[in-house]
C-alpha positions in Angstrom: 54.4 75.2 40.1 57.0 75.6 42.8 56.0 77.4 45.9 58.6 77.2 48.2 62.5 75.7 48.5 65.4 77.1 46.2 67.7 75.7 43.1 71.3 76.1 42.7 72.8 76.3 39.7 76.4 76.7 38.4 76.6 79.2 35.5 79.6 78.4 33.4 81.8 80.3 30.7 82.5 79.4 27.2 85.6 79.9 24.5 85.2 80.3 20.9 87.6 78.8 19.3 86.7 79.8 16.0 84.7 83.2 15.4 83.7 84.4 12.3 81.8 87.6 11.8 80.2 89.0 8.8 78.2 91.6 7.7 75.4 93.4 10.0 71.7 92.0 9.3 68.7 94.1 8.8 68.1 93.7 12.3 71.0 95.0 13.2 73.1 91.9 14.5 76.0 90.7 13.2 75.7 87.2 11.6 78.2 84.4 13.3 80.0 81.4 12.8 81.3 80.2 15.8 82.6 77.4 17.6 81.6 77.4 21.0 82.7 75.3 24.0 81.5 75.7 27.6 84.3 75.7 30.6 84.5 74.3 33.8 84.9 77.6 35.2 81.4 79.2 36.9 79.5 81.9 38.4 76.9 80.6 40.6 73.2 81.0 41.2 70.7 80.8 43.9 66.8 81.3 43.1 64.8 81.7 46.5 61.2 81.9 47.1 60.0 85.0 48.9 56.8 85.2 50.2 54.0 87.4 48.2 53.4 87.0 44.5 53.9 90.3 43.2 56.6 89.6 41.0 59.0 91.1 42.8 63.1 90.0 41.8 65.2 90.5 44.6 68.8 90.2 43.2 72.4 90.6 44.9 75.3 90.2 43.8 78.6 88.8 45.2 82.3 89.0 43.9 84.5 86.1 44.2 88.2 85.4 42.8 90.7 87.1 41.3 89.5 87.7 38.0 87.6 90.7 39.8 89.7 92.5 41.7 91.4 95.6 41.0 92.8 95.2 37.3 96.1 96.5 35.8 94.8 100.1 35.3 94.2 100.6 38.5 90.7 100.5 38.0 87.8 98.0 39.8 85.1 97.0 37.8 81.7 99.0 38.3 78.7 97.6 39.6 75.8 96.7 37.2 73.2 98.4 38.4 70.2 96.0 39.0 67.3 97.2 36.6 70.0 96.9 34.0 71.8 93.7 34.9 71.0 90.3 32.6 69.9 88.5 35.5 67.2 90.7 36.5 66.5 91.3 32.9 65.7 87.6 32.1 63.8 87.4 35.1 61.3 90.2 33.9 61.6 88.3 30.2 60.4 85.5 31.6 57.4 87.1 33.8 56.3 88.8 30.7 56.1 85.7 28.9 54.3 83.7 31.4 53.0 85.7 33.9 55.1 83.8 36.6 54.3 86.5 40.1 56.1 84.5 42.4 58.7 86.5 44.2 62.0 85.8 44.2 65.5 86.6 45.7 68.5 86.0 43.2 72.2 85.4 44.8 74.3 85.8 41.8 77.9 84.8 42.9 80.2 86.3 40.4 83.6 85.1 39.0 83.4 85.7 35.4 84.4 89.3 34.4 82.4 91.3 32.2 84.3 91.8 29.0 86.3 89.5 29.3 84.6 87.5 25.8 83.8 84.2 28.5 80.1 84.8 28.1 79.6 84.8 32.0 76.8 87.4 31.6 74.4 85.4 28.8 75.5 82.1 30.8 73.8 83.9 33.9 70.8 84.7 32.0 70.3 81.6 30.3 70.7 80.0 34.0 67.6 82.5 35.3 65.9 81.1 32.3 65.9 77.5 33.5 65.7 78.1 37.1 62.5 80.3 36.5 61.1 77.9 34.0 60.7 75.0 37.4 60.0 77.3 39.6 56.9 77.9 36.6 56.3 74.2 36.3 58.2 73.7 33.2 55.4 76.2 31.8 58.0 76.8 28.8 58.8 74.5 26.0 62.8 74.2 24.9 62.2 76.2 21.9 60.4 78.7 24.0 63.1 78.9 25.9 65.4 79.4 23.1 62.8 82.2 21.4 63.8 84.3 24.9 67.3 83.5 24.8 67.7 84.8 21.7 66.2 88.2 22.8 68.6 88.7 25.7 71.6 88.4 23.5 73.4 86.5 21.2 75.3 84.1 23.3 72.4 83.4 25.2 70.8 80.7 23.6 74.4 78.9 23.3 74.0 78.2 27.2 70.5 77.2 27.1 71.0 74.8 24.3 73.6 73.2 26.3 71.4 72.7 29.5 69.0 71.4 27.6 71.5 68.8 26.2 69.8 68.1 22.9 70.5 66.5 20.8 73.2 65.2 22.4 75.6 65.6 25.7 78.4 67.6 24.8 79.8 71.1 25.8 80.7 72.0 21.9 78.4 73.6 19.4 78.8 75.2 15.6 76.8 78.2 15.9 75.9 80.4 12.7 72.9 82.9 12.3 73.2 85.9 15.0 73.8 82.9 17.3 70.0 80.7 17.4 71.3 77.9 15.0 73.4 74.9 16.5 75.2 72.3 14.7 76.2 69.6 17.0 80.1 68.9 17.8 81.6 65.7 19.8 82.8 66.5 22.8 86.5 67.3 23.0 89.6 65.5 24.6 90.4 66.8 27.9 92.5 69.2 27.0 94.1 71.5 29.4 93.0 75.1 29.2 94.8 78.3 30.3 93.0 81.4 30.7 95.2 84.9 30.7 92.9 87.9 31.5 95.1 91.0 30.4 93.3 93.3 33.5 90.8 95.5 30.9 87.4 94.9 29.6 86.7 94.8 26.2 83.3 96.2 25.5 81.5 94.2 22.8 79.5 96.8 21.2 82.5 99.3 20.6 84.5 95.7 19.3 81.7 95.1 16.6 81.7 98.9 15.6 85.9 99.1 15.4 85.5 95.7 13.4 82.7 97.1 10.4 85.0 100.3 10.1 88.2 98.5 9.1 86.4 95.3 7.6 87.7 96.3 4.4 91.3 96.3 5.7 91.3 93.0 7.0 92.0 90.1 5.3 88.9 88.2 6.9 86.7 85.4 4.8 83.8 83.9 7.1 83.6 79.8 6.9 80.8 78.1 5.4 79.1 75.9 7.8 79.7 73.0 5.1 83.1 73.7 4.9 83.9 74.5 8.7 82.2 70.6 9.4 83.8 69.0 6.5 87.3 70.0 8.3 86.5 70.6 12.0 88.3 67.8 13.8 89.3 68.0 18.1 92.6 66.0 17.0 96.3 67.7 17.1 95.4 71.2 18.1 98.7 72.4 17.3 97.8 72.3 13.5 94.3 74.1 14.2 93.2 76.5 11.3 90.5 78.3 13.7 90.7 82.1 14.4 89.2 84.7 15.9 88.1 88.0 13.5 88.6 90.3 16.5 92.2 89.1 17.3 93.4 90.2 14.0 91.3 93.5 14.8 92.4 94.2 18.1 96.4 93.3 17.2 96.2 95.7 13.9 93.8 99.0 15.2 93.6 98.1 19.1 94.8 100.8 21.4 98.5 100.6 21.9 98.9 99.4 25.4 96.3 96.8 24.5 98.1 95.3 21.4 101.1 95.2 23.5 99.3 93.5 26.5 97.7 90.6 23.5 101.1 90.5 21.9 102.8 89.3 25.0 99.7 87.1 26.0 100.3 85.3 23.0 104.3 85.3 22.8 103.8 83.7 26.9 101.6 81.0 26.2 103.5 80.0 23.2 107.2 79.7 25.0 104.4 78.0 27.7 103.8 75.3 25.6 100.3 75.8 24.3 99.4 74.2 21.0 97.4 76.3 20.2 95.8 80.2 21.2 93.1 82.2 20.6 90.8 85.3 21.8 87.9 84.4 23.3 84.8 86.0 21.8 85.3 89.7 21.1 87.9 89.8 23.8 89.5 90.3 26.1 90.5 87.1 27.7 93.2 85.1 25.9 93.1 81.3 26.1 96.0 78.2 25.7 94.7 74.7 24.6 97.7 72.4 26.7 97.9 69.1 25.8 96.9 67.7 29.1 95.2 69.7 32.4 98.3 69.3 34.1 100.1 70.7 31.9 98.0 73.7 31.9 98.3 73.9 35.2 102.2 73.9 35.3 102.1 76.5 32.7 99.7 78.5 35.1 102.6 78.2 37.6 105.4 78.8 35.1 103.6 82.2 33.8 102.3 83.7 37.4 104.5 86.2 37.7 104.3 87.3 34.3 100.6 88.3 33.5 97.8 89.7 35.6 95.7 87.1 36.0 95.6 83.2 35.0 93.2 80.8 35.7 93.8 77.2 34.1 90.3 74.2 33.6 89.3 72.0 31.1 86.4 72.1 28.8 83.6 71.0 30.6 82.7 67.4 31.5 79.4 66.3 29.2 77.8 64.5 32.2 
């Protein structure tokens, strides 16, 4: 068990760029078919030992970037209070479970937005997860790990999987069930990758609700896992068949200013030069897939007067 010292760890976010979503479950998640790819773009953690072991979490947060500042309504976005951030709630999760006391001081350096579909949140817990699980001695098995994941949220165990690196390196995984099952993908080409956050949050539980009341309206058909495999291929992303159930949502029975804002997101990265673009998650950052980093990044340049916020990056490295 470690007793002293600390461990950095970077935290990054994901894109889907296929989400399927069907009917809710009996225990009241949605079930998923997804395909996930981590980003090099980051929040940061710092796990500290504190002296005394009563299992005390210490955790402060600390904005950084753009992506955080005031958004396009005038509006900053609110602190999480502690007792219900992810971060601290892993933490207990994991004390629970093993009975870890030490205490611990947790910097969480924050670039990801909340609702902005980039899983910055479950990528933080899944990141408390690890660090907690050395700090325990590696008291916790992978599938352990997983079995908590899974209870935090349904991205979770997407970021654990992918520290864990089994069964191969790569960033990219088909994930089906309420999010626990993984089908292995290569990793990509180095694409570029152009992130437009439209300045507002998209809160995922109001997303699934707005989705069940105008399933029927929709013309939406969730992928087999078979079939999505059989076809899934990282070649000429300008020919992509993925999508995204809440971008036909959102453009169809969003608010009006917000269909507006996704409709000129997507028109912008189009005349950019994207091959291809998507919603991540249940929104609300929009993403471009750029044939090459740089060109991501001169479409970053070419669009910065036009939209809020852009940040371009690649998927991330599998080493």
């Amino acid at each position: 068990m470690q007793t002293t010292g600390k461990i950095t760890l970077n935290s990054p976010g994901k894109i889907n760029l296929h989400l399927a979503v069907g009917e809710k479950r009996a225990d009241g998640f949605h079930a998923l078919e997804s395909a996930f790819t981590a980003i090099d773009f980051a929040d940061s953690l710092t796990f500290s030992v504190l002296p005394g072991n009563e299992a005390i979490t210490r955790l402060t947060v600390r904005k950084e970037g753009p992506l955080l500042e005031l958004s396009q309504k005038g509006q900053y976005f609110p602190a999480i209070p502690t007792e219900k951030n992810i971060v601290f709630l892993a933490s207990q999760l994991f004390r629970l479970k093993t009975g870890l006391k030490t205490n611990l001081g947790i910097e969480l350096i924050k670039r990801i937005p909340p609702g902005s579909g980039l899983g910055g949140g479950s990528s933080n817990a899944a990141a408390t997860l690890l660090a907690l699980n050395e700090f325990a001695g590696e008291k916790l098995s992978g599938d352990e790990l997983l079995g908590l994941a899974s209870r935090l949220g349904s991205d979770v165990p997407f970021f654990v999987e992918i520290a864990l690196q089994s069964p191969e390196k790569s960033p990219a995984r088909f994930v089906s069930g309420r999010g626990e099952i993984f089908d292995f993908l290569p990793s990509p080409p180095q694409y570029g990758i152009l992130l437009v956050f439209p300045g507002f949050a998209s809160h995922t539980g109001a997303a699934y609700n707005l989705l069940d009341e105008n399933r029927v309206l929709l013309n939406q058909q969730a992928e087999t896992n078979a079939l999505f495999r059989k076809e899934f291929s990282w070649n000429f992303p300008d020919n992509w068949n993925f999508s995204n159930d809440f971008q036909e949502l959102f453009l169809k029975f969003g608010p009006e200013q917000e269909k507006e804002s996704y409709n000129v997101i997507f028109t912008g990265l189009k005349k950019a030069g994207a091959a291809f673009s998507g919603l991540s998650g249940s929104g609300s950052c929009c993403f471009g897939i750029f044939s090459t980093i740089e060109e991501a990044a001169k479409a970053e340049r070419a669009l910065s007067g036009s939209f809020y916020v852009l940040k371009s990056t690649f998927f991330l490295r599998d080493s």
